[in-house]
N, C-alpha and C positions, 0 to 999 in steps of 0.2 A: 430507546432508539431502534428504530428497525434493520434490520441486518440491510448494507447496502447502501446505508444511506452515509457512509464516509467514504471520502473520494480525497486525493492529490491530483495536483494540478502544478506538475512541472515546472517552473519560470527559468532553469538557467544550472550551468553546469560549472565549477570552478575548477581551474586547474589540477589543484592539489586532490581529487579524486572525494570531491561532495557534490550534490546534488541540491537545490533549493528548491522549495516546491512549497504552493498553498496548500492547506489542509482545512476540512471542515467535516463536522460532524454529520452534515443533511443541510443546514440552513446557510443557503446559497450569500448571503447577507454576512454571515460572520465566518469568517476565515483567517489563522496563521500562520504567519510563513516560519520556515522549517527550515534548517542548516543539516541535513545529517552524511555524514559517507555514504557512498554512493552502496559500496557493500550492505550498509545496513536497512539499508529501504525495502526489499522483499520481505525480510521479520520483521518492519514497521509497518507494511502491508497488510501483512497475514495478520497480525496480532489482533489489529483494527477491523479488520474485512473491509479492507478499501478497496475502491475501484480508482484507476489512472485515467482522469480525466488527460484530453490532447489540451497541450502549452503551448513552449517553448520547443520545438520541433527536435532538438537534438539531445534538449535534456528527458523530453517525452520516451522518443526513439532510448535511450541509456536507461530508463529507469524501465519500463517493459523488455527489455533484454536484459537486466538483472534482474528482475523478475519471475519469467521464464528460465531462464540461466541455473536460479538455483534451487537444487531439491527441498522440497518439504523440511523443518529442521523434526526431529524426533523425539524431541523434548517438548514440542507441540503437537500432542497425538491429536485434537479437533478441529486442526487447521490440515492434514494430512489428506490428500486427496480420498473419497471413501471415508474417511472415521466421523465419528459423530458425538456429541456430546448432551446435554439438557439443552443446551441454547440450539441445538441443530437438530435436533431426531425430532422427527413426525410424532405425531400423536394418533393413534388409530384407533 
C-alpha cells in the first residue's frame, strides 16, 4: 500500500465523546465505518498514515482539531515529526 493512500472521512459526532468516520485503505470503493473515542483518533491516524478526508462538517472540524491538539505519542518514535524509519528514510 503506498504511504497515503488511507484516509477517514468523518460522518458524524456522538454525544458521549466518539467520533464515526469512513475508513479506507486507497480504494475509493471499499470503505468501513468506525465507532472510536474521539481522544483515540490522532493514534488511529498516525498509526495508519491517514489523511482526513472533509465529511460531516463538525465531526471533520473535531477530529483535525484533535489531531492537531495532540503531540506525537513517544512510543511512536516513526510517526514523530522528523524521525524515520525503513518504511520512511530515503534511499540515496
Amino acid at each position: 500500500m503506498p504511504l497515503g493512500s488511507a484516509w477517514v472521512r468523518p460522518t458524524g459526532l456522538k454525544g458521549d465523546g466518539f467520533v464515526v468516520f469512513d475508513f479506507s485503505l486507497g480504494d475509493e470503493d471499499v470503505t468501513v465505518e468506525l465507532v472510536l473515542p474521539l481522544r483515540l483518533l490522532p493514534r488511529f491516524l498516525e498509526e495508519r498514515r491517514a489523511a482526513v478526508r472533509a465529511g460531516e462538517p463538525a465531526a471533520t472540524r473535531a477530529a483535525l482539531r484533535a489531531r492537531t491538539d495532540r503531540p506525537a505519542r513517544a512510543s511512536s518514535p516513526a510517526l514523530a515529526p522528523g524521525a524515520s524509519d525503513e518504511r520512511t528514510r530515503s534511499t540515496r
